[in-house]
Structure formats: C-alpha cells, structure tokens
TORPA-4810 file (N, C-alpha, C, O; in nm, 3 decimals):
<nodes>
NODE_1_4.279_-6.746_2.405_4.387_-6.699_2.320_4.372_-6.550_2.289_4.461_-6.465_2.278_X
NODE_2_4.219_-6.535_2.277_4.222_-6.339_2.206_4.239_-6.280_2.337_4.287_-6.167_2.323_X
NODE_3_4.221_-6.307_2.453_4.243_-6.265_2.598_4.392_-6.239_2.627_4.443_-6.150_2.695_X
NODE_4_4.442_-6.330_2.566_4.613_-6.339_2.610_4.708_-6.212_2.556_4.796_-6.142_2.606_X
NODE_5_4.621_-6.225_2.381_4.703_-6.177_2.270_4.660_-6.030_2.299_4.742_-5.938_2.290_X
NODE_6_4.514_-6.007_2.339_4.450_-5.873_2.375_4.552_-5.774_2.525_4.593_-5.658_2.525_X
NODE_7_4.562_-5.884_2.635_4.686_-5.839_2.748_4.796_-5.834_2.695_4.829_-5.722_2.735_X
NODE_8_4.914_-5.881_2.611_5.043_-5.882_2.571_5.027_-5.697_2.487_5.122_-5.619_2.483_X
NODE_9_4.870_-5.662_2.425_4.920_-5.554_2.348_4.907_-5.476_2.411_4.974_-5.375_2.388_X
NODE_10_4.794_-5.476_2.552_4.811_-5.344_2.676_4.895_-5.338_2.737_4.898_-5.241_2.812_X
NODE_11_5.019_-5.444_2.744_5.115_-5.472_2.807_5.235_-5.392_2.781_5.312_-5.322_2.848_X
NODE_12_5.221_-5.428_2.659_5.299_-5.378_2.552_5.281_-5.231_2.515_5.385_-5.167_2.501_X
NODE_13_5.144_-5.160_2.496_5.119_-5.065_2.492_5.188_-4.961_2.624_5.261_-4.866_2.598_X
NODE_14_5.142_-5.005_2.793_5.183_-4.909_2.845_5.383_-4.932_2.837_5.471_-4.847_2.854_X
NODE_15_5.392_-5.032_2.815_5.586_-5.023_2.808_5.587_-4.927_2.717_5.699_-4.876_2.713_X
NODE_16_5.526_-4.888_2.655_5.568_-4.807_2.523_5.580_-4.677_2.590_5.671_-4.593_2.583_X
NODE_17_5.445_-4.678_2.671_5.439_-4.505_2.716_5.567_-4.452_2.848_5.606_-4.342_2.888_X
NODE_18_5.605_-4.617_2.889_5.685_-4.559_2.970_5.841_-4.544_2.953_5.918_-4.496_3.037_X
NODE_19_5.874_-4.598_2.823_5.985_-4.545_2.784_6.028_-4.426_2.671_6.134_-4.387_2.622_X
NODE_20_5.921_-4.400_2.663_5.889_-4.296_2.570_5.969_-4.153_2.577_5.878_-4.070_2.585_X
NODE_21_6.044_-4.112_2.578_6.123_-4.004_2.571_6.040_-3.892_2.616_5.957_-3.879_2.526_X
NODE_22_6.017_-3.803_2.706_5.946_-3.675_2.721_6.015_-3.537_2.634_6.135_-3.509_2.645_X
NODE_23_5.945_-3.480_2.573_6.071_-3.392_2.514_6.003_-3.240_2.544_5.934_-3.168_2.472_X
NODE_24_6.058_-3.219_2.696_6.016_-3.148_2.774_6.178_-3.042_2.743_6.293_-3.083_2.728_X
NODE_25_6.132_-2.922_2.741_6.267_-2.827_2.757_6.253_-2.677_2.836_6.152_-2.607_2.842_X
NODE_26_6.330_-2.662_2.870_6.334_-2.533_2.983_6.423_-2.405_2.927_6.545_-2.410_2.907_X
NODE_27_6.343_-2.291_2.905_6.461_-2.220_2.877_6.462_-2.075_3.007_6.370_-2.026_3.072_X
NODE_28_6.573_-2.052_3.002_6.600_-1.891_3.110_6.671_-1.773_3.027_6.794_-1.762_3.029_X
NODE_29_6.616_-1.712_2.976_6.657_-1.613_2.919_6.648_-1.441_2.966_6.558_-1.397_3.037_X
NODE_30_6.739_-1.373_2.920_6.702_-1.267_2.954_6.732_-1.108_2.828_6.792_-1.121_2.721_X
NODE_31_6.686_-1.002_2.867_6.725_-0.923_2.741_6.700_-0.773_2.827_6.670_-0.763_2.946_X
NODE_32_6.724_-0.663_2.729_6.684_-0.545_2.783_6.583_-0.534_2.916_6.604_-0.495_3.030_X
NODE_33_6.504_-0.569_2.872_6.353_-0.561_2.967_6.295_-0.664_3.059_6.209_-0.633_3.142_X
NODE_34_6.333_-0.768_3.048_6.278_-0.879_3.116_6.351_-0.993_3.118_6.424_-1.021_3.023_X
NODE_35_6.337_-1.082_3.241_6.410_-1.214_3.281_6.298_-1.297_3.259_6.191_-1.272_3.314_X
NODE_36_6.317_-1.412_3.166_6.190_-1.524_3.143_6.264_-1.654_3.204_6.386_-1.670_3.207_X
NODE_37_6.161_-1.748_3.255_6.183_-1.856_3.266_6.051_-1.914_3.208_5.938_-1.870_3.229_X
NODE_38_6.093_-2.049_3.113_5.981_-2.114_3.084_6.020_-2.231_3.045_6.129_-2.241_2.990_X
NODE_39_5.932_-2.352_3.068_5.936_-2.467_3.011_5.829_-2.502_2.863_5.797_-2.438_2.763_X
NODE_40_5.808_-2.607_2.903_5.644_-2.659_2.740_5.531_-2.574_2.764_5.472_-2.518_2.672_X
NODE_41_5.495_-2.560_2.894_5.373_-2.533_2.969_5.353_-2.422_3.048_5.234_-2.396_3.064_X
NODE_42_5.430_-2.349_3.101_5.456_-2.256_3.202_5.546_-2.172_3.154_5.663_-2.203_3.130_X
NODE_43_5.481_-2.029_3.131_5.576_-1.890_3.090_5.558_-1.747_3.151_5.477_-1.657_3.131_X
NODE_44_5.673_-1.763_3.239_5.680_-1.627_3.341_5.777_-1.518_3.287_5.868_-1.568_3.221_X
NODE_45_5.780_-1.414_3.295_5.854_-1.293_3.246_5.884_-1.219_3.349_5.776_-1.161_3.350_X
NODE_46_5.961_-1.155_3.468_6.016_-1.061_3.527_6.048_-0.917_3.495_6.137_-0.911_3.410_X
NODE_47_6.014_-0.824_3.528_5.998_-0.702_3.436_6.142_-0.618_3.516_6.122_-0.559_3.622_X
NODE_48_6.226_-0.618_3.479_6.340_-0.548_3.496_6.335_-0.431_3.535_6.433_-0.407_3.606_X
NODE_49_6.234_-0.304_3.517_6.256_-0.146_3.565_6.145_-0.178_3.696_6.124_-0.076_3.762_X
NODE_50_6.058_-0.321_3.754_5.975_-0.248_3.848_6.018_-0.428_3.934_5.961_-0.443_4.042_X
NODE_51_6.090_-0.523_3.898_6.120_-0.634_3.969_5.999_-0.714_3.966_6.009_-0.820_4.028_X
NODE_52_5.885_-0.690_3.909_5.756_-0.729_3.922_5.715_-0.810_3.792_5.689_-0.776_3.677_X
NODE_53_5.718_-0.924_3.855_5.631_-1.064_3.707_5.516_-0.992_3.682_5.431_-0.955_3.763_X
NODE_54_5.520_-0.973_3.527_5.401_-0.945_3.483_5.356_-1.015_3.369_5.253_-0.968_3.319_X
NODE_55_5.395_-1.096_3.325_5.368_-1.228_3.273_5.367_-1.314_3.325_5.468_-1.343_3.389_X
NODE_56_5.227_-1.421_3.329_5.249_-1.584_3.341_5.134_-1.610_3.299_5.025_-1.567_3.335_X
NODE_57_5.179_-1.726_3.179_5.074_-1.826_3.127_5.086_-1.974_3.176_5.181_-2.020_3.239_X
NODE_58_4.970_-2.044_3.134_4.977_-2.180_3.124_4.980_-2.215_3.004_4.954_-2.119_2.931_X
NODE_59_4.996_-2.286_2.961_4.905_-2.347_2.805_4.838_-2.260_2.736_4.724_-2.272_2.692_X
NODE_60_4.922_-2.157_2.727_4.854_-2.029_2.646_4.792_-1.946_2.732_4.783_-1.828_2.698_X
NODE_61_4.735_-1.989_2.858_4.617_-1.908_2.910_4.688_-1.797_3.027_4.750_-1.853_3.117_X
NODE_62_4.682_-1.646_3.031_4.708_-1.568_3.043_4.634_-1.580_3.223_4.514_-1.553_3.225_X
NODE_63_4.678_-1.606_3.318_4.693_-1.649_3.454_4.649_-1.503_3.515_4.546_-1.494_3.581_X
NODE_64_4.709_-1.421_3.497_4.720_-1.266_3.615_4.566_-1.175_3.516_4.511_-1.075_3.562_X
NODE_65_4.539_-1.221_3.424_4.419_-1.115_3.334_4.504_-1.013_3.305_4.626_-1.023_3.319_X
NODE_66_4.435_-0.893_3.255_4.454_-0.787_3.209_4.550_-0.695_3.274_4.523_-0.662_3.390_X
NODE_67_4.664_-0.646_3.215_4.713_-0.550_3.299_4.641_-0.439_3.292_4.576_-0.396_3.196_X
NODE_68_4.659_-0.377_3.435_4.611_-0.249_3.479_4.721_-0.181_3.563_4.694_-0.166_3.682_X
NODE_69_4.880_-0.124_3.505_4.958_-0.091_3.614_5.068_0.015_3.549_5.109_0.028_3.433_X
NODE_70_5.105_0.099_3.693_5.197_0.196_3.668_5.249_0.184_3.745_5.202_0.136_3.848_X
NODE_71_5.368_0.221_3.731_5.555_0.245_3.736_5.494_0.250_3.884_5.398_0.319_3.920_X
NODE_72_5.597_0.127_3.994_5.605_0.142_4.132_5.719_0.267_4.150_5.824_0.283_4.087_X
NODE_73_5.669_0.337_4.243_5.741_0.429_4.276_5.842_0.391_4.366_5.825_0.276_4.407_X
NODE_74_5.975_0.467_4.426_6.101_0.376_4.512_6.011_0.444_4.633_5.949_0.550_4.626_X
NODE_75_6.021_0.361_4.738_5.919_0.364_4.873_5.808_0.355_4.853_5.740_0.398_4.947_X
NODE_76_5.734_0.304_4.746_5.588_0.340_4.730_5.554_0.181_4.791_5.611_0.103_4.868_X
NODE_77_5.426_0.182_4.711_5.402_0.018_4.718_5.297_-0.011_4.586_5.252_0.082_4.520_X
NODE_78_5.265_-0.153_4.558_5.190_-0.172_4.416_5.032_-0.184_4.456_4.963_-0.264_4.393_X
NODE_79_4.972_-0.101_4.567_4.865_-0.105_4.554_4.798_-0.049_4.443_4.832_0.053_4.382_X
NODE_80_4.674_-0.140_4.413_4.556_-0.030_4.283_4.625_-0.100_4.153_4.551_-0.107_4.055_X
NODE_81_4.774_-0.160_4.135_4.788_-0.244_4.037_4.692_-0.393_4.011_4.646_-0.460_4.104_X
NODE_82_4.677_-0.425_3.866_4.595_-0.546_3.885_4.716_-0.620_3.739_4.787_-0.557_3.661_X
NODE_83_4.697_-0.767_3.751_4.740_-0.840_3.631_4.896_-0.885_3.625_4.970_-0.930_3.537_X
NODE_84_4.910_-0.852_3.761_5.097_-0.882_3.817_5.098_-0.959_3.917_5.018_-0.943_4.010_X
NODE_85_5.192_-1.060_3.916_5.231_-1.131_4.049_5.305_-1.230_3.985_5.305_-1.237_3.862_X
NODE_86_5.383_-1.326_4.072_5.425_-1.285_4.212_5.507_-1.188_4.231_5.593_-1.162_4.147_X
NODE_87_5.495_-1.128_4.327_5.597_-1.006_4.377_5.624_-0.974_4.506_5.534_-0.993_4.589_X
NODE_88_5.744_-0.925_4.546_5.727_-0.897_4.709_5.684_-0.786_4.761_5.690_-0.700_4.674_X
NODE_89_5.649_-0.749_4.845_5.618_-0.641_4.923_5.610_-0.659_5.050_5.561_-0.767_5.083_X
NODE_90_5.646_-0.579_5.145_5.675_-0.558_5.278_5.638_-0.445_5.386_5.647_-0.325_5.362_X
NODE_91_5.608_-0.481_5.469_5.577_-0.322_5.539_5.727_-0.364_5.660_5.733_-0.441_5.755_X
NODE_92_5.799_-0.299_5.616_5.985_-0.309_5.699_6.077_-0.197_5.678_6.190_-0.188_5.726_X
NODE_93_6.004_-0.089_5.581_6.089_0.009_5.638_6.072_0.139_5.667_5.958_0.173_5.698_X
NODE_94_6.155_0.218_5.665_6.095_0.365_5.834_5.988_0.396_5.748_5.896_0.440_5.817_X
NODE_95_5.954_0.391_5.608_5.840_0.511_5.584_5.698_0.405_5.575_5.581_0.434_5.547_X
NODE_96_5.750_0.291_5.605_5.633_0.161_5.596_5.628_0.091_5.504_5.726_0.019_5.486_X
NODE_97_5.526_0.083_5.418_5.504_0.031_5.273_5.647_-0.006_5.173_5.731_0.084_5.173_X
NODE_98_5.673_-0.107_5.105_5.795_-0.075_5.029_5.815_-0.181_4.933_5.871_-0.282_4.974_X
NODE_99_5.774_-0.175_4.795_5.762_-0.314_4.700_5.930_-0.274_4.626_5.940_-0.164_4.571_X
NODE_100_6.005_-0.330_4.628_6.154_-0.307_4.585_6.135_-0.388_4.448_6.077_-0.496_4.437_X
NODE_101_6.196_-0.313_4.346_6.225_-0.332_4.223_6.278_-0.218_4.156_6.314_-0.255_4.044_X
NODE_102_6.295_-0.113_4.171_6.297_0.003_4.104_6.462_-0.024_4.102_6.530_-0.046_4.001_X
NODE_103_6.500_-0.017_4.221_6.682_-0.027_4.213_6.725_-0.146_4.233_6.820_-0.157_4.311_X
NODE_104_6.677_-0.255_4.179_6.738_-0.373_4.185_6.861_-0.443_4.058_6.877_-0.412_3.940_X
NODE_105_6.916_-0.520_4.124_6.980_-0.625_4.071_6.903_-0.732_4.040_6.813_-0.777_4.111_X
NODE_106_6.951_-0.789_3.898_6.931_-0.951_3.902_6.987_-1.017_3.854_7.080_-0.976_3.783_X
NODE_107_6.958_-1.158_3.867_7.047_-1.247_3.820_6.999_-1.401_3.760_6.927_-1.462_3.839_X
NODE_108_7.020_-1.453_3.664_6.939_-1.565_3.618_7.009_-1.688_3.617_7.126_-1.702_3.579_X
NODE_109_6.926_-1.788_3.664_7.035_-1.946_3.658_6.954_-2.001_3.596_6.836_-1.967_3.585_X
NODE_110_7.017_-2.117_3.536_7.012_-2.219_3.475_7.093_-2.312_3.510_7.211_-2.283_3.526_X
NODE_111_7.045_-2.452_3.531_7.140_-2.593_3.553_7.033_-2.708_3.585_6.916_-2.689_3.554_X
NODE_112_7.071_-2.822_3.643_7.048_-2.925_3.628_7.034_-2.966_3.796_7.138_-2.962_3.863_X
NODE_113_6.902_-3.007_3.864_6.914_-3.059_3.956_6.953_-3.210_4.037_6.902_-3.318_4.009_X
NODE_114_7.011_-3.196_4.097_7.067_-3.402_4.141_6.994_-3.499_4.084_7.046_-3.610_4.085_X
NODE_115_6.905_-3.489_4.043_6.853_-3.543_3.934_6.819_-3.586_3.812_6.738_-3.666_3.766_X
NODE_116_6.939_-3.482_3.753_6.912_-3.440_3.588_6.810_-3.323_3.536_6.811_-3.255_3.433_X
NODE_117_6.704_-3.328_3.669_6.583_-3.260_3.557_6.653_-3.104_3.579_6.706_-3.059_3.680_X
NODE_118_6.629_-3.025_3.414_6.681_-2.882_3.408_6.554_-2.800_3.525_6.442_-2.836_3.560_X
NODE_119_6.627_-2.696_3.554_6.550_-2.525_3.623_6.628_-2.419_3.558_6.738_-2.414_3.504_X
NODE_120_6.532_-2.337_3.583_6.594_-2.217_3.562_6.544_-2.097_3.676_6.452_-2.130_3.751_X
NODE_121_6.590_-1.992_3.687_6.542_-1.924_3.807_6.584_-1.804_3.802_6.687_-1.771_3.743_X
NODE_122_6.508_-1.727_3.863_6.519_-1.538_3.892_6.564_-1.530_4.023_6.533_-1.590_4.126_X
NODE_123_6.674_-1.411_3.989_6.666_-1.338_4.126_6.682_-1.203_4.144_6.787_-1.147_4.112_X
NODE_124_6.555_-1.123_4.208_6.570_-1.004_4.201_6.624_-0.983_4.353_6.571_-1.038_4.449_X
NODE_125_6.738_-0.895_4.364_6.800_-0.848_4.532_6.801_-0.672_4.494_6.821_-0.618_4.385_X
NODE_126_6.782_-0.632_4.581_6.773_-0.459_4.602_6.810_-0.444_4.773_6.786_-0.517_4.869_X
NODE_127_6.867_-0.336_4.761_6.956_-0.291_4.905_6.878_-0.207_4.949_6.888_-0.137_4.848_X
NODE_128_6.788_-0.134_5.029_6.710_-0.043_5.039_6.798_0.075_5.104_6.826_0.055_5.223_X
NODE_129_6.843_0.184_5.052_6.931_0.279_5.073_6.964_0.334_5.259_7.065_0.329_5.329_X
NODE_130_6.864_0.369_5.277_6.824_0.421_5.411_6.883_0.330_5.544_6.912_0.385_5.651_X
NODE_131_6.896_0.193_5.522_6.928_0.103_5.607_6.994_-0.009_5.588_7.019_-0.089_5.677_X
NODE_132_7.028_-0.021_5.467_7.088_-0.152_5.369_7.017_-0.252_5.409_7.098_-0.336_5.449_X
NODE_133_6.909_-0.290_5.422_6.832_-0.452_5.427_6.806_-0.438_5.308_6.774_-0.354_5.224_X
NODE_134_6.835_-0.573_5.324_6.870_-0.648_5.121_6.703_-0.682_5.159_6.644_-0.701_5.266_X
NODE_135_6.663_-0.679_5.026_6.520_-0.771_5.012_6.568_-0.841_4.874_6.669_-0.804_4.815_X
NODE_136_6.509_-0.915_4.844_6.484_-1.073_4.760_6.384_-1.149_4.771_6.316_-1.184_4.866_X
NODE_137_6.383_-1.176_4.634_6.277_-1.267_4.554_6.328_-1.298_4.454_6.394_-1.256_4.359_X
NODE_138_6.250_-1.440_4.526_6.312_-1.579_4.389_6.241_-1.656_4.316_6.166_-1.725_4.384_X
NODE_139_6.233_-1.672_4.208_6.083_-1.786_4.116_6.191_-1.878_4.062_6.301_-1.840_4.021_X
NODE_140_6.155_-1.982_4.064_6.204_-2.066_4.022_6.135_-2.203_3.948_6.036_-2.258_3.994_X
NODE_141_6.194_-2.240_3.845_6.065_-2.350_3.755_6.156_-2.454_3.726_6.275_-2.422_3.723_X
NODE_142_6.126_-2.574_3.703_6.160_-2.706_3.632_6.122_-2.737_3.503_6.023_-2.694_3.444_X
NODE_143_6.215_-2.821_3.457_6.186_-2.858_3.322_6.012_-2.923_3.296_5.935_-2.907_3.201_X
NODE_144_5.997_-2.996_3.421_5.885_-3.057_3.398_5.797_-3.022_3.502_5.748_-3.109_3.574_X
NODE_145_5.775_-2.909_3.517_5.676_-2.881_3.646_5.581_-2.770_3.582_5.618_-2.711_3.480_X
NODE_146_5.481_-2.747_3.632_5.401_-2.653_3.620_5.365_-2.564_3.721_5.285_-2.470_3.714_X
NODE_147_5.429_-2.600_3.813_5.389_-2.487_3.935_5.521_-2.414_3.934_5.622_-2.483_3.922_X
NODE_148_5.535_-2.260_3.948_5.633_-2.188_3.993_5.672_-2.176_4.119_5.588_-2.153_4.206_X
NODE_149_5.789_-2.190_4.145_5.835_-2.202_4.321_5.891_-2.076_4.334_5.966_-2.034_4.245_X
NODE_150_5.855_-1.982_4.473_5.852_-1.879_4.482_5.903_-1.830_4.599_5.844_-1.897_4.684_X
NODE_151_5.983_-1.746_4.662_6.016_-1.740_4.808_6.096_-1.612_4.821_6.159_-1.553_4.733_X
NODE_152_6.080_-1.582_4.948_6.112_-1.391_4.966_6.257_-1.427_5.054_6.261_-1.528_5.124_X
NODE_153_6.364_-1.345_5.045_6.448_-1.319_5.157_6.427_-1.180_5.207_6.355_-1.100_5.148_X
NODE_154_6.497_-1.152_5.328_6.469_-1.055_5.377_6.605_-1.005_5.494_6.579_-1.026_5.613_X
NODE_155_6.733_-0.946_5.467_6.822_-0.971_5.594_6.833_-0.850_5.579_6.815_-0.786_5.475_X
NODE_156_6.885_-0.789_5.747_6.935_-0.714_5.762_7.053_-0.711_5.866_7.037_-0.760_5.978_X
NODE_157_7.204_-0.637_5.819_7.312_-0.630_5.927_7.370_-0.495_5.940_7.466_-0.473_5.866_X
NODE_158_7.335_-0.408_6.011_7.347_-0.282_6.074_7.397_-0.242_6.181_7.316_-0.209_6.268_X
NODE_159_7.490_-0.235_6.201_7.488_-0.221_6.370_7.528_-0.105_6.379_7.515_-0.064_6.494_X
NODE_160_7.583_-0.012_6.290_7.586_0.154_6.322_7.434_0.225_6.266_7.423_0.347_6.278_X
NODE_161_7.343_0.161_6.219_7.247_0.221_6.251_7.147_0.087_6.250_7.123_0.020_6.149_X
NODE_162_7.099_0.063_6.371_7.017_-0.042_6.427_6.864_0.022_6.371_6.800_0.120_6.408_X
NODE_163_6.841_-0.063_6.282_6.693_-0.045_6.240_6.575_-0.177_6.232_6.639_-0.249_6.154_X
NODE_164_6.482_-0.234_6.253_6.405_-0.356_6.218_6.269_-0.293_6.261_6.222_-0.264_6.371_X
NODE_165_6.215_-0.282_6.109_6.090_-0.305_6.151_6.021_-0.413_6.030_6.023_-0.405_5.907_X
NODE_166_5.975_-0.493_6.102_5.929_-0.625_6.041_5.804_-0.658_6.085_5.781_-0.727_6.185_X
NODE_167_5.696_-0.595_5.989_5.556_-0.638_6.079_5.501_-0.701_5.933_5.428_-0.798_5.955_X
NODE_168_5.518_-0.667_5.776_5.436_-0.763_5.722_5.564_-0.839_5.557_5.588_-0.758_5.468_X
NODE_169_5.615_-0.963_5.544_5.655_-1.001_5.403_5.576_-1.056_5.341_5.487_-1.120_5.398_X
NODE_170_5.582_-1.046_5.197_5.427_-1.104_5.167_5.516_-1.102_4.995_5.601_-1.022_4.957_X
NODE_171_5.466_-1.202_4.933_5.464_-1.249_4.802_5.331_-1.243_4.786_5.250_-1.304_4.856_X
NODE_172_5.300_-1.158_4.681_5.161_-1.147_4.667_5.129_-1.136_4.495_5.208_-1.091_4.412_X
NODE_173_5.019_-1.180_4.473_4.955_-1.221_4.330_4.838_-1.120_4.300_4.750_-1.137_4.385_X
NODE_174_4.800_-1.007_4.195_4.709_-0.938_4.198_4.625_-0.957_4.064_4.668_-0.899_3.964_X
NODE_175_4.526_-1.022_4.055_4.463_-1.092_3.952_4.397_-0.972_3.892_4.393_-0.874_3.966_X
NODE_176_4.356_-0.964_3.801_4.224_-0.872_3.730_4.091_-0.923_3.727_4.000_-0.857_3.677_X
</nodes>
C-alpha cells in the first residue's frame, strides 16, 4: 500500500512539472546605441556606430570578458580588439581586410515561430561603397533557447564594374 500511495505521488509529482507553465519571455529592443535581444537567460546587445556585439551574458555571467576596443575604422578590420563577438569580417574587398559596421543599416524582428515559441533577431546590412557588395549579419535568439544563432550573408551584383574577391567570411568571437 505505502509503495502504491508512494508511486501515485511521483506520478503525480512529475504531471505537475509537466504542465507547469514556463514563464519564459523574449524581448528585442532597440534605442540610440544598441539593438538587444534577450530572453530569461541569454543577453546580447549590438552596438550600432561599429555593427559589433559587445555584450553577451548568460545567467549574469559576462561571456566575451573585459572590453579592450576602439572605434573600427571604414576598411579597417577589428584586429587587437578583445571582449566582442560575434561579428563579421571578411577579407573581399580591393583593399583586403574589411569588418563592416561603421555605415550600416539595421533592423530588428520580433514574432512567433510555426510553433508559437517567440524570437527576436538583428540585422546588420552595409553596402560597401567601392563595389556595392552588401555584407550581413544576423543573431538571432528564442524565447527558450540559450544558444544564439548566427550567420553571415555576403552578395554581390555588378556587372558595370565586375569585382569578387572572396578568399576569407568569418563570424568571429574575440574573448579576453
């Protein structure tokens, strides 16, 4: 009998946990200086004058360390920065090196995937003057996820001035 009555309350116990409401929430915001996406657990910031995340925590805990960084220059690249990522950078155009953020656009979503569960998401696009190849980068988070999803575009359509040079794209993370 205490065997039976002891299974009906673990029984009972995990039904509990599995209807249990998660009260998980996602927000995407943005302001002067920065595009955030964050849920309970996961908080990323996008820095608007350099296109470059320089925030992300977990559970409080400060992921990239210490910043150590100055203003990307337009054609430069973010070497010798530390405490930023993800970010793109490329070696694709005539002068080589080229982390785009300085003249960018962005744009922030929010909605609901076929699923119900909320995201929210960044997008930084910049035209690179000299040749118009768009570059892009995208982070993107879930209501209930902890990993950030991350991915570069890269097009170019020119045909009065034929340019491609494509030897490195790279989303890259620079820890302290």
């Amino acid at each position: 009998m205490a065997a039976t009555w002891t299974l009906q309350v673990l029984l009972l116990s995990c039904l509990t946990i599995l209807i249990t409401p998660i009260h998980a929430f996602l927000n995407a915001t943005e302001n002067a200086k920065a595009l955030v996406i964050a849920n309970d657990r996961l908080y990323a910031s996008v820095n608007k004058s350099t296109g470059i995340m320089d925030t992300l925590t977990l559970d409080g805990q400060n992921l990239l360390g210490t910043k150590e960084y100055n203003e990307v220059t337009p054609g430069g690249n973010a070497a010798g920065q530390n405490g930023i990522g993800p970010y793109l950078d490329c070696y694709c155009v005539p002068s080589g090196s080229y982390t785009p953020g300085k003249y960018a656009t962005f744009k922030l979503y929010n909605g609901s995937d076929s699923t119900g569960v909320k995201y929210g998401g960044v997008v930084m696009s910049e035209v690179y003057p000299l040749t118009g190849q768009v570059l892009e980068q995208y982070w993107f988070l879930r209501e209930t996820e902890t990993g950030l999803h991350t991915f570069s575009r890269l097009a170019y359509h020119n045909e009065t001035k034929p340019f491609l040079r494509l030897v490195d794209v790279r989303d890259l993370y620079v820890f302290s």
